[in-house]
RODO-2510 file (C-alpha; in nm, 4 decimals, decimal comma):
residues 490
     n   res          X          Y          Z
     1     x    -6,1880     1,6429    15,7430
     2     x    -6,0794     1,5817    15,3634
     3     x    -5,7563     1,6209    15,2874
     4     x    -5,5362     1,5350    14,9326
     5     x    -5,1855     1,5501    14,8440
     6     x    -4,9795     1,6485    14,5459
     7     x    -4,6217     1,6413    14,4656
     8     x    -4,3986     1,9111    14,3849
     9     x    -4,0402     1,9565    14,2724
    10     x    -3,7766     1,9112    14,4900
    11     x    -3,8594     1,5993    14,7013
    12     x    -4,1715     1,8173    14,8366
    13     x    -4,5106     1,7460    14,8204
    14     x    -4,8505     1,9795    14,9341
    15     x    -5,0998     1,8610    15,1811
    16     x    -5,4324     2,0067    15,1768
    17     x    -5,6897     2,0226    15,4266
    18     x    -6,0419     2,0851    15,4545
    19     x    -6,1798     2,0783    15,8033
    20     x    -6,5923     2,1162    15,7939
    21     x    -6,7015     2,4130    16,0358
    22     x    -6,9105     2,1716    16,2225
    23     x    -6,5798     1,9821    16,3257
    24     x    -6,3871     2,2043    16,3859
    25     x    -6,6254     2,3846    16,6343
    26     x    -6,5098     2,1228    16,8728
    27     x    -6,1424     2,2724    16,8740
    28     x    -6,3388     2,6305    16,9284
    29     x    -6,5245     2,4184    17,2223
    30     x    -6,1501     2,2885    17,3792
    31     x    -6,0207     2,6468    17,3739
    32     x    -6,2451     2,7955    17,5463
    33     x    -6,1753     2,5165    17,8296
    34     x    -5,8158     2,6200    17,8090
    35     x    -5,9417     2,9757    17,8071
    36     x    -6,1313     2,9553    18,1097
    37     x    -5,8338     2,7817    18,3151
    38     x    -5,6648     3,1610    18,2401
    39     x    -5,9988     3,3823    18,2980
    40     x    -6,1463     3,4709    18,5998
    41     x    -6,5500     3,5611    18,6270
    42     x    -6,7260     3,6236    18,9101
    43     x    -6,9671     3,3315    19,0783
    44     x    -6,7173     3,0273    18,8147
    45     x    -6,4700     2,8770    18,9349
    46     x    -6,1145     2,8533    18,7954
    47     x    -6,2263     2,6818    18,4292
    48     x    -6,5799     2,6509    18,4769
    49     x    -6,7469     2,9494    18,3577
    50     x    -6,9497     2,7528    18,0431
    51     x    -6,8258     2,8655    17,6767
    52     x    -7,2003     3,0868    17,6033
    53     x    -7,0651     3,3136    17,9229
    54     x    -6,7104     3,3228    17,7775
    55     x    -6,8164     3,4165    17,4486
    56     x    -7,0002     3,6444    17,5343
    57     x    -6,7298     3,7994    17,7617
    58     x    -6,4712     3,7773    17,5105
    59     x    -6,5962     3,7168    17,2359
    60     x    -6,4714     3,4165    16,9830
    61     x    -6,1473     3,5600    16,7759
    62     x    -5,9628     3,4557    17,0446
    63     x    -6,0862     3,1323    17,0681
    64     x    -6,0842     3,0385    16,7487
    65     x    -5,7064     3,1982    16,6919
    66     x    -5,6332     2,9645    16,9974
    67     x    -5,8503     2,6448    16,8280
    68     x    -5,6186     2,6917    16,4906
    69     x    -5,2970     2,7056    16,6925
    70     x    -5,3505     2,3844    16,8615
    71     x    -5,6207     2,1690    16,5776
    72     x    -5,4111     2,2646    16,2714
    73     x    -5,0977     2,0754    16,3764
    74     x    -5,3537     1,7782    16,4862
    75     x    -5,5626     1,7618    16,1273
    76     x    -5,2260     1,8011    15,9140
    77     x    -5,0824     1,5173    16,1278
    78     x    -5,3557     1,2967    16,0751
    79     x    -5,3555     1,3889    15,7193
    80     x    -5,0096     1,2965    15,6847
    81     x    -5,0181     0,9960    15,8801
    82     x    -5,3711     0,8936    15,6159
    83     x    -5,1581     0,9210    15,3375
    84     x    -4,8127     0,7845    15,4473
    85     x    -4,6167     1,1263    15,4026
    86     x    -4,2676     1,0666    15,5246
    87     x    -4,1909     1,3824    15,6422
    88     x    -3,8236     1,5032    15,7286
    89     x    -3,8341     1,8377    15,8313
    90     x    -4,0874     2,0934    15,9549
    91     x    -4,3708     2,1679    15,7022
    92     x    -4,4457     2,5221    15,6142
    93     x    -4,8191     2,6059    15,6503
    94     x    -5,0468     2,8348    15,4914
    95     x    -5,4342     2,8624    15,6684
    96     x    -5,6685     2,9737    15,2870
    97     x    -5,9728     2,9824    15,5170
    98     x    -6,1436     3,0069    15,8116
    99     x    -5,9498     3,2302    16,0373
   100     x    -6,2234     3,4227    16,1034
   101     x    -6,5193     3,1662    16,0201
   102     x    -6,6752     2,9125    15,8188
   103     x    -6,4913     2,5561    15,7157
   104     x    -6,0913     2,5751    15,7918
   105     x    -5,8867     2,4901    15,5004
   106     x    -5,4906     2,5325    15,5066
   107     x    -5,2166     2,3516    15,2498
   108     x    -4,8509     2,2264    15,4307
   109     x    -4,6083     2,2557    15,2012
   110     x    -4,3646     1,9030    15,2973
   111     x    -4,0243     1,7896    15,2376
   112     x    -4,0353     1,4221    15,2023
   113     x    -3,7558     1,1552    15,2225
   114     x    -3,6427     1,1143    14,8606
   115     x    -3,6559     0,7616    14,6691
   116     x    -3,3184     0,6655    14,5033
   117     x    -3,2499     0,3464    14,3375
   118     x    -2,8735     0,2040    14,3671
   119     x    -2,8202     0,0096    14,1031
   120     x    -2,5157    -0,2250    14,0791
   121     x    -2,6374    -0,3015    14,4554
   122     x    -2,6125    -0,6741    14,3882
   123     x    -2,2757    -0,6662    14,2617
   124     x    -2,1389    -0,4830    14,5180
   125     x    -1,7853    -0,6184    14,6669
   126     x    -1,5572    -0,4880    14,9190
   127     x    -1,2210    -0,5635    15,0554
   128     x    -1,1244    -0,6652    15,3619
   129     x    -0,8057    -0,7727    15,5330
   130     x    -0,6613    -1,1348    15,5092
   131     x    -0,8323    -1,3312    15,7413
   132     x    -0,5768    -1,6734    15,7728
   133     x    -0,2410    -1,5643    15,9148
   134     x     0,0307    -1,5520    15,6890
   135     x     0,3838    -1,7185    15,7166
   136     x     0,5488    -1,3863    15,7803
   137     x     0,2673    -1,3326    16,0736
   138     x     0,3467    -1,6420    16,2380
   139     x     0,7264    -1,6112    16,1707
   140     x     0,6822    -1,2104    16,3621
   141     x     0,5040    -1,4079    16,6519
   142     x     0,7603    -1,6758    16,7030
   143     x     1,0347    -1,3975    16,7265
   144     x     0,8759    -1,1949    16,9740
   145     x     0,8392    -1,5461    17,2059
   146     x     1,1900    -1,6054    17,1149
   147     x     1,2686    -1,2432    17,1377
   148     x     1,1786    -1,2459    17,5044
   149     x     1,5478    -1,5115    17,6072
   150     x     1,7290    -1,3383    17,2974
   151     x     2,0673    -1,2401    17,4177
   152     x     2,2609    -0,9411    17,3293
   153     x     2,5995    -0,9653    17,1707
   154     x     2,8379    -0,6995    17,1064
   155     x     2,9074    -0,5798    16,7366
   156     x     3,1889    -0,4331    16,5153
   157     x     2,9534    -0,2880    16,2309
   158     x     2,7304    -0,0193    16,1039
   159     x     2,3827     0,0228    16,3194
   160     x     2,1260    -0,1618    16,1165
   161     x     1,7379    -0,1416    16,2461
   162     x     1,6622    -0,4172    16,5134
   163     x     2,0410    -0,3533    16,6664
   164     x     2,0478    -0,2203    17,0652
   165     x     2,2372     0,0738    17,0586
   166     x     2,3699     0,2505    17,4002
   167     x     2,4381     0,6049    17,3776
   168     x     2,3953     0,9722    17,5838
   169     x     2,1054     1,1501    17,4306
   170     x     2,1109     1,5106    17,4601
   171     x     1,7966     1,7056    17,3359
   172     x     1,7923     2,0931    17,3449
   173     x     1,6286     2,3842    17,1856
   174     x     1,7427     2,7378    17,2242
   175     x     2,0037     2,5962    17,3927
   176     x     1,7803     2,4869    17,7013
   177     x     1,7628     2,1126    17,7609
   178     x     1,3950     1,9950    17,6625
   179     x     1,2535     1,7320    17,9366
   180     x     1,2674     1,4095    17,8690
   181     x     1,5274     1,4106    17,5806
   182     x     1,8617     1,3699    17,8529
   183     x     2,0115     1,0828    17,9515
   184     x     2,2936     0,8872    17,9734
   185     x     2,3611     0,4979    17,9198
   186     x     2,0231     0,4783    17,7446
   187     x     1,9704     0,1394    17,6135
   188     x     1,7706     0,1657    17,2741
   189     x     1,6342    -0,0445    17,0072
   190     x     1,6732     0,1249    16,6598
   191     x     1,3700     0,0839    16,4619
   192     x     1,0956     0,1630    16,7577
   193     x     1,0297     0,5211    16,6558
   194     x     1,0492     0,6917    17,0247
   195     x     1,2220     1,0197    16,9711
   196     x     1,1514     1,1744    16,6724
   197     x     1,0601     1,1214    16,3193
   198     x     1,4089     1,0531    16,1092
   199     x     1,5990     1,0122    16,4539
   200     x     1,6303     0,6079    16,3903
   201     x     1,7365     0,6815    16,0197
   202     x     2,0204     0,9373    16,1720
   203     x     2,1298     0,6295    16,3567
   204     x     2,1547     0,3267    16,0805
   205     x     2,5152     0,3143    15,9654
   206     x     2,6919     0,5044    16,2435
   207     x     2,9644     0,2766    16,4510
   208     x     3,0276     0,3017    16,7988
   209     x     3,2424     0,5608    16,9433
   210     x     3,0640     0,7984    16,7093
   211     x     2,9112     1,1384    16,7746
   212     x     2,5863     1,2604    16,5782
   213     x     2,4564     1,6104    16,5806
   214     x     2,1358     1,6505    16,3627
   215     x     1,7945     1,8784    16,4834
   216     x     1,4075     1,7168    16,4345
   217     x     1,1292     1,7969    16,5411
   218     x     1,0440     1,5550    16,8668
   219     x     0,7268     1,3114    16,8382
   220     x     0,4565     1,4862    17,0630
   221     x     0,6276     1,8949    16,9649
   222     x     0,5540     2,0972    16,6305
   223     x     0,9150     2,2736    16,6855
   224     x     1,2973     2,1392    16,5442
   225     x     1,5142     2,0410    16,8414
   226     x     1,8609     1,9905    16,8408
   227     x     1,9971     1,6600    16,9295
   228     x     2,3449     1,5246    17,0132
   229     x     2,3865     1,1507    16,9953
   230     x     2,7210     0,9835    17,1524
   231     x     2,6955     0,6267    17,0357
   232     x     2,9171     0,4063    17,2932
   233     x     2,8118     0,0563    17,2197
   234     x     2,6256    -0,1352    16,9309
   235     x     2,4400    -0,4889    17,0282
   236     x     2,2251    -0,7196    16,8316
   237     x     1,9592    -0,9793    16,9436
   238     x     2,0622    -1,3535    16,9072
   239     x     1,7809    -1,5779    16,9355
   240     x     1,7679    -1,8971    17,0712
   241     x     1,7925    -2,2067    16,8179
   242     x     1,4276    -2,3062    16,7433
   243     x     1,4338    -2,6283    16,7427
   244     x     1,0802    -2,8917    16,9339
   245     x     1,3277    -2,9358    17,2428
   246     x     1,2889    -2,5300    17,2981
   247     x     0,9420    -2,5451    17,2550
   248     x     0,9435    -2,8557    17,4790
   249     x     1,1118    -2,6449    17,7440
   250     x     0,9436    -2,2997    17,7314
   251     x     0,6222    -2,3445    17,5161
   252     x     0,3100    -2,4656    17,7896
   253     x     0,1179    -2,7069    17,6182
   254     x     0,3214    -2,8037    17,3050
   255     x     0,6275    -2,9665    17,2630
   256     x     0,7240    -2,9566    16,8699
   257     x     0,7855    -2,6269    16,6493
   258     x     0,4939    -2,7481    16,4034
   259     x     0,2981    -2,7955    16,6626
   260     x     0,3131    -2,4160    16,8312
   261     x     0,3745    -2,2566    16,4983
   262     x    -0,0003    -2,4172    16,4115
   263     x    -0,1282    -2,2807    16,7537
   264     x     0,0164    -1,9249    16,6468
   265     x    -0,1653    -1,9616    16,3222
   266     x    -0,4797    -2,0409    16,4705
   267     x    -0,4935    -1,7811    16,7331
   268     x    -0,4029    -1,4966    16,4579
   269     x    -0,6381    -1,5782    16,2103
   270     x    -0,9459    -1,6245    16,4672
   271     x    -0,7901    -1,2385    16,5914
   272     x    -0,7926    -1,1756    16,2215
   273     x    -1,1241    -1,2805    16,1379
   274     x    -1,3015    -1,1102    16,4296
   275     x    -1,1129    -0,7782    16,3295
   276     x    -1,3056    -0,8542    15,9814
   277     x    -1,6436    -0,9227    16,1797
   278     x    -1,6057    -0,5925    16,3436
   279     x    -1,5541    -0,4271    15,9854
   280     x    -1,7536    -0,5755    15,7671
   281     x    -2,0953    -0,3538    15,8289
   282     x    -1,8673    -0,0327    15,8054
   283     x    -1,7056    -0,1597    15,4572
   284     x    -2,0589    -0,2526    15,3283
   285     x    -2,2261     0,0235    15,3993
   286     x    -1,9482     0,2736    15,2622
   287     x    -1,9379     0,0841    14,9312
   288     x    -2,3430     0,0797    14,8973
   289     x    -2,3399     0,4738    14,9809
   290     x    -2,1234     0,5435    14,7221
   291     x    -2,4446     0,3981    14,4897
   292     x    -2,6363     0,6932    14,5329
   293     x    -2,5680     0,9847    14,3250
   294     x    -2,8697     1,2059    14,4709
   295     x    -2,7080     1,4889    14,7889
   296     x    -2,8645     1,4453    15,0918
   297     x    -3,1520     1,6536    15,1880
   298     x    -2,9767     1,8786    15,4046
   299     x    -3,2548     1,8892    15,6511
   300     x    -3,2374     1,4623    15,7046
   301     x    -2,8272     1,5325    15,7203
   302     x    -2,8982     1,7916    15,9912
   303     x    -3,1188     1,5955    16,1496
   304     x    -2,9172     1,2837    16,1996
   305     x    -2,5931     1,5474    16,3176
   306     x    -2,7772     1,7291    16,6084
   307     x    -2,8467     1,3716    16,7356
   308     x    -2,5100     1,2531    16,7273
   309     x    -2,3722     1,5871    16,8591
   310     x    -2,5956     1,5031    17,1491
   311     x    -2,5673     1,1403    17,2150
   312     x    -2,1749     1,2357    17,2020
   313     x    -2,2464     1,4823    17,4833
   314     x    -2,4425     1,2692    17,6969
   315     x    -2,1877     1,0107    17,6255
   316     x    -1,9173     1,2655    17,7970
   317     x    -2,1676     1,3666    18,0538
   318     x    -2,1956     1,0198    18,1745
   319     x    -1,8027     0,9588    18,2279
   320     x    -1,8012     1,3105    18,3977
   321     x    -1,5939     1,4427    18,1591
   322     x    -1,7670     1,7881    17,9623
   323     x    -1,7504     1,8421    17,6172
   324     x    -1,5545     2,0857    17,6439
   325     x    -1,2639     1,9575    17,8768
   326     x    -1,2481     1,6613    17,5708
   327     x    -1,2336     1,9618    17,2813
   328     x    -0,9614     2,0892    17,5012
   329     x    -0,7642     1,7729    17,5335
   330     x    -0,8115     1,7041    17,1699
   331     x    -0,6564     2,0123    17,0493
   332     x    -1,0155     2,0630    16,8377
   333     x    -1,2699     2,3611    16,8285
   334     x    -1,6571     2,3198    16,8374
   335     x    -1,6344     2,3715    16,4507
   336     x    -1,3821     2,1517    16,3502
   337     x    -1,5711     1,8402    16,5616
   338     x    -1,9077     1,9105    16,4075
   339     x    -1,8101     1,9436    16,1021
   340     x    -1,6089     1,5933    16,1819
   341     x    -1,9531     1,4448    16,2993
   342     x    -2,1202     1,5948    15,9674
   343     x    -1,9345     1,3727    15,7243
   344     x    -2,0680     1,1133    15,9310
   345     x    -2,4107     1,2103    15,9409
   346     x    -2,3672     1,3038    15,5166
   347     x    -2,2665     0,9273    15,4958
   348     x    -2,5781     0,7869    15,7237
   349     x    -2,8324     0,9545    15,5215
   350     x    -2,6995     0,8246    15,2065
   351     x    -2,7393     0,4514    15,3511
   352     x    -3,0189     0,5356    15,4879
   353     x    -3,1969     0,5662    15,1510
   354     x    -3,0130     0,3039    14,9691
   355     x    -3,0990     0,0390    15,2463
   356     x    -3,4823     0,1602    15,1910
   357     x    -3,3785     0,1428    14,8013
   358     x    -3,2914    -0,2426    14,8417
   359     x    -3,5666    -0,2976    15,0536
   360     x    -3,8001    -0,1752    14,7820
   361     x    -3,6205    -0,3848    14,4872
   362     x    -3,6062    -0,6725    14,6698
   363     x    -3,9489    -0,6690    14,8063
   364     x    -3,8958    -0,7174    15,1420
   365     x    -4,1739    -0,7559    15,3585
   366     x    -4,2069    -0,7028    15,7290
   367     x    -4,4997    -0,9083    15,8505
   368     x    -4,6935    -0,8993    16,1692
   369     x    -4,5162    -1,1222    16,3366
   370     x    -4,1822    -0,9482    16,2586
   371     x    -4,3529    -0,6367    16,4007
   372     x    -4,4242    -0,8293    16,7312
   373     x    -4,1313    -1,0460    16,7481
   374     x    -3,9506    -0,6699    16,7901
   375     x    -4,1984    -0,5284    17,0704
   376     x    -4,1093    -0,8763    17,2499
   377     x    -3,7468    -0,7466    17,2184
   378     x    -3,7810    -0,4639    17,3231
   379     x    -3,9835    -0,5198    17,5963
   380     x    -3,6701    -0,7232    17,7732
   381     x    -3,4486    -0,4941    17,7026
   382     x    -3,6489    -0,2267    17,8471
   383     x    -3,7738    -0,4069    18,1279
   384     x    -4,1711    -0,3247    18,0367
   385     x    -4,4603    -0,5288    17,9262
   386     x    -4,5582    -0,6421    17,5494
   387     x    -4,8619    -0,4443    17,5343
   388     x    -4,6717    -0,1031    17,7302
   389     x    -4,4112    -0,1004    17,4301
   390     x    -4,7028    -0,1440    17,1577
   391     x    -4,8761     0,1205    17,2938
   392     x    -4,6080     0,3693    17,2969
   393     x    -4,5217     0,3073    16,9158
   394     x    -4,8996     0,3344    16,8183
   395     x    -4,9338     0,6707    17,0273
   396     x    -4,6641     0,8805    16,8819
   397     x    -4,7330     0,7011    16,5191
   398     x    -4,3745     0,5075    16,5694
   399     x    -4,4975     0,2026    16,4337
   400     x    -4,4478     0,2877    16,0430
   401     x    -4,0675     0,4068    16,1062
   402     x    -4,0118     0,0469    16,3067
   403     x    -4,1555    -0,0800    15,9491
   404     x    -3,9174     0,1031    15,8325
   405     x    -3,6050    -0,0227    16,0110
   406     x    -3,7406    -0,3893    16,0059
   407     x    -3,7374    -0,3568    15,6110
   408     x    -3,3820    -0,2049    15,6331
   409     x    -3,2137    -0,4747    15,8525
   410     x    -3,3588    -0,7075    15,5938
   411     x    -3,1812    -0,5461    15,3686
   412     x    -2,8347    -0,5203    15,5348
   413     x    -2,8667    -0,9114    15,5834
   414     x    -2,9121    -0,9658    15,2288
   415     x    -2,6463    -0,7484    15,1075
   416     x    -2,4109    -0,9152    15,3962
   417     x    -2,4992    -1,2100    15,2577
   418     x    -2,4681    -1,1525    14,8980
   419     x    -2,1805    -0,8896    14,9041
   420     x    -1,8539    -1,0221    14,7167
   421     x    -1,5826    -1,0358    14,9792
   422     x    -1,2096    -1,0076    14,8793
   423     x    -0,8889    -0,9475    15,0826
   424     x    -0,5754    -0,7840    14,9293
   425     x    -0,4632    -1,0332    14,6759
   426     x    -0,8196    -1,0269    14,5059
   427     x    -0,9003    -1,4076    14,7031
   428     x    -1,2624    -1,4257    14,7952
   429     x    -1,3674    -1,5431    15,1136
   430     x    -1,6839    -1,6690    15,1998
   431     x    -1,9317    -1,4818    15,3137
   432     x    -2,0703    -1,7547    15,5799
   433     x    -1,7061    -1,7273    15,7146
   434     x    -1,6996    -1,3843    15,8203
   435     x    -2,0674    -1,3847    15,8898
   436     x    -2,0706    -1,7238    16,1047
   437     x    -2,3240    -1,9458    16,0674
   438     x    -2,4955    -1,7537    16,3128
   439     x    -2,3840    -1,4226    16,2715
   440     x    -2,6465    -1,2476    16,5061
   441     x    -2,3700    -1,1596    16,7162
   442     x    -2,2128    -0,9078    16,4464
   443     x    -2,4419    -0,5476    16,5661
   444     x    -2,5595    -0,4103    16,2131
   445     x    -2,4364    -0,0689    16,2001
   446     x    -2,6930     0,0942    15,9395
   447     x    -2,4941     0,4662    15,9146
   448     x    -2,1543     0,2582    15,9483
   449     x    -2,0366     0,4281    16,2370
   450     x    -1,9881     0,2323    16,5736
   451     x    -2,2847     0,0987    16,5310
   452     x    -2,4889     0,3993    16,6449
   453     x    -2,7551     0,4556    16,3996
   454     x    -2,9306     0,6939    16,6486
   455     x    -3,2904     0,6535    16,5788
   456     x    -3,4395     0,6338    16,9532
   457     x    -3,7510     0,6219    17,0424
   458     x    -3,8574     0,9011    17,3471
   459     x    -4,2007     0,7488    17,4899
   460     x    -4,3296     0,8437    17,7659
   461     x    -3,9372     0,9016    17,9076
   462     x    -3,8148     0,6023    17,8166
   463     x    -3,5825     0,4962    17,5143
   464     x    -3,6145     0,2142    17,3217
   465     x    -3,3565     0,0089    17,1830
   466     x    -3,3931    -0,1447    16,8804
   467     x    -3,2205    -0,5447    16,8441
   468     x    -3,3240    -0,5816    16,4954
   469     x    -3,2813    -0,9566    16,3701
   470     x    -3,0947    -0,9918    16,6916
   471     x    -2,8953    -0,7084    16,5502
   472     x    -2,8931    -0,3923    16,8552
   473     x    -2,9967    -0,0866    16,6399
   474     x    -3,0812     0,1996    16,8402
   475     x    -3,2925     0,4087    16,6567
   476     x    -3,4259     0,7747    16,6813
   477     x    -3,8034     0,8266    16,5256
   478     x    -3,8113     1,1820    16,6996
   479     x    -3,7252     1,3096    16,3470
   480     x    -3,9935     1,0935    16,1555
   481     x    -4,2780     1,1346    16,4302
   482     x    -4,5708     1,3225    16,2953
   483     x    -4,6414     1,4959    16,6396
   484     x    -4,7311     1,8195    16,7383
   485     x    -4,4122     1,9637    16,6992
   486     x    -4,3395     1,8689    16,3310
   487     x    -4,6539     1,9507    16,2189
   488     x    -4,6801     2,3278    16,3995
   489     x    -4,7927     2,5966    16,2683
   490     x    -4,4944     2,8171    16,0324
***
């Protein structure tokens, strides 16, 4: 077999093969095997009548048609495999020669994952929230502890937001009292947003002994309601005195104000900083996506949707709960939620080629070892031997894609490492801060979505998840596998 390659425009290139007759007359030889499972001839059994008796039964179109169905798909795969063609969709093939006899030649048309550069990678920088608590955090914290033996005491004044009003609430529409909008003696703190959007504003600056008729439209309805207020008594909160004999008395562990308020401090900005943690990859990725000028080949964005739609399905199917029933509950229609999971899928492409971009400027390297320190990985997680996991990314031609995402998470790191961090007031913050000094614990979410890059790998009815750099990718190479399927005959 000879076989070259050329490019074309569009991100496409044309693969052309040259199978001698000689060779290919063993694909003629395997078809008539598979023939003879089908045909019955007196005195063979079922797929042993030899291929001279066959032939000359049947004669050899039939053979041959069958030989180029099956041994085209297999010569353009190892064609495209020889010269490292990174296919994304299905190519389109054209047999030149040899339908009938003599050498088979055919050209595949290909697209091919473009190459983008993203420059201004290295100077990328993203904001985050504050990760140390602020004085204003810690004073909202102290409240609420102080909040909880606050006493209410009776005012002569206006309603102002944080006041406990008592009032009869009367909510009707049409005239019909609307569930859950009656009652009497209700005991409410202005400010908490319960009824309706506006309804606390309608409140602020009435007195008790006050009546209020207004109409809004309820939280939870898309229709006005009409609501009558009687206001019959207007409290505020008085907080205890905070003073280190309150904290003695209520506070476990500490027994001075500095003390707890330090506590506080601590406990928001470590809740803080892991809400950064969890962000970070999602920020980074969004900023480096918006390097790439070039529009996703629709066939990789359609690629990467149909697997989300379906690991989202499974995802329902495994909590019993059908697609469906959660479109239903939603309030969404199948459009509306692929379309939803497109934007998604438009955004993982787009990192997808500017984490191979980076890889590529930075010459990043994935070594042997790399290759084998990942088949160790997944091995555990699987549950399956070294040499089982090997063998199932050399078989379906896997191992070049796991080159792939190696090289990527390679690049995430050094972009993680490297990115400029800032929170709102334009402060940096360290990178090692928000990474740890061993940040292996932070998954490395490649599309920026929840982490689920979905590039699994089907062999032989397993999947296997990816922990790249101790960093759980799971990773679909259905898409990039040069099997029988993507390289079938148009």
């Amino acid at each position: 077999m000879k076989s070259t390659v050329e490019p074309l425009e569009g991100n496409k290139v044309k693969v052309s093969v040259s199978v001698d007759e000689s060779e290919f007359d063993r694909d003629i030889d395997s078809a008539f095997r598979k023939i003879a499972q089908e045909v019955r001839l007196p005195g063979f059994r079922a797929g042993k009548a030899p291929r001279k008796v066959l032939e000359a039964r049947i004669g050899i179109a039939a053979a041959r048609e069958q030989a180029l169905r099956d041994g085209v798909p297999n010569y353009l795969a190892k064609a495209v495999r020889e010269h490292d063609v990174d296919l994304i969709a299905t190519p389109q093939v054209e047999i030149t020669g040899g339908e009938e006899a003599g050498d088979v030649v055919f050209a595949a048309t290909c697209e091919v994952r473009p190459e983008v550069t993203v420059p201004g990678y290295g100077g990328l920088r993203v904001e985050v929230p504050a990760v140390e608590a602020s004085e204003q955090d810690i004073d909202e914290a102290v409240n609420v502890e102080l909040g909880r033996q606050a006493t209410l005491v009776e005012v002569d004044r206006a309603i102002a937001f944080g006041d406990q009003v008592t009032m009869d609430l009367n909510g009707t529409r049409d005239s019909e009292p609307i569930p859950g909008l009656n009652t009497d003696d209700w005991l409410y703190e202005v400010g908490k947003g319960w009824v309706a959007g506006g309804f606390d504003d309608q409140l602020v600056g009435s007195s008790a002994g006050e009546q209020l008729e207004f109409s809004l439209v309820p939280n939870g309805n898309q229709e006005l309601a009409d609501f009558e207020v009687t206001i019959s008594r207007v409290q505020e909160k008085l907080l205890p005195e905070l003073t280190d004999t309150w904290v003695d008395e209520n506070i476990a562990e500490y027994d001075t104000v500095v003390g707890w308020r330090s506590s506080i401090a601590d406990r928001l900005s470590e809740t803080k900083l892991n809400s950064v943690r969890s962000q970070i990859i999602e920020r980074v990725t969004t900023e480096l996506s918006l390097l790439v000028d070039l529009e996703p080949p629709e066939a990789m964005v359609q690629g990467d949707l149909q697997q989300r739609v379906q690991n989202t399905v499974q995802q329902f199917q495994a909590q019993g709960i059908s697609i469906d029933q959660w479109l239903s509950i939603t309030g969404q229609d199948t459009n509306s939620f692929i379309e939803g999971l497109r934007v998604q899928s438009h955004k993982a492409v787009k990192v997808d080629l500017a984490l191979r971009a980076v890889a590529a400027a930075e010459n990043f390297d994935v070594t042997d070892d790399d290759i084998e320190n990942e088949y160790e990985r997944i091995a555990v997680q699987v549950r399956q031997k070294v040499a089982q996991v090997r063998k199932a990314y050399e078989k379906n031609d896997a191992v070049s894609e796991l080159v792939a995402q190696l090289r990527k998470s390679k690049a995430l790191d050094f972009l993680l490492h490297n990115v400029e961090i800032v929170d709102p007031a334009g402060t940096k913050i360290d990178n090692d801060v928000i990474l740890g000094n061993d940040h292996s614990d932070h998954d490395h979410d490649h599309d920026g979505h929840d982490h689920a890059h979905s590039h699994d790998h089907s062999h032989g009815g397993h999947t296997h998840s990816h922990d790249h750099d101790d960093h759980d990718h799971s990773h679909d190479d259905d898409d990039h596998q040069h099997d029988d399927n993507e390289t079938e005959k148009s």
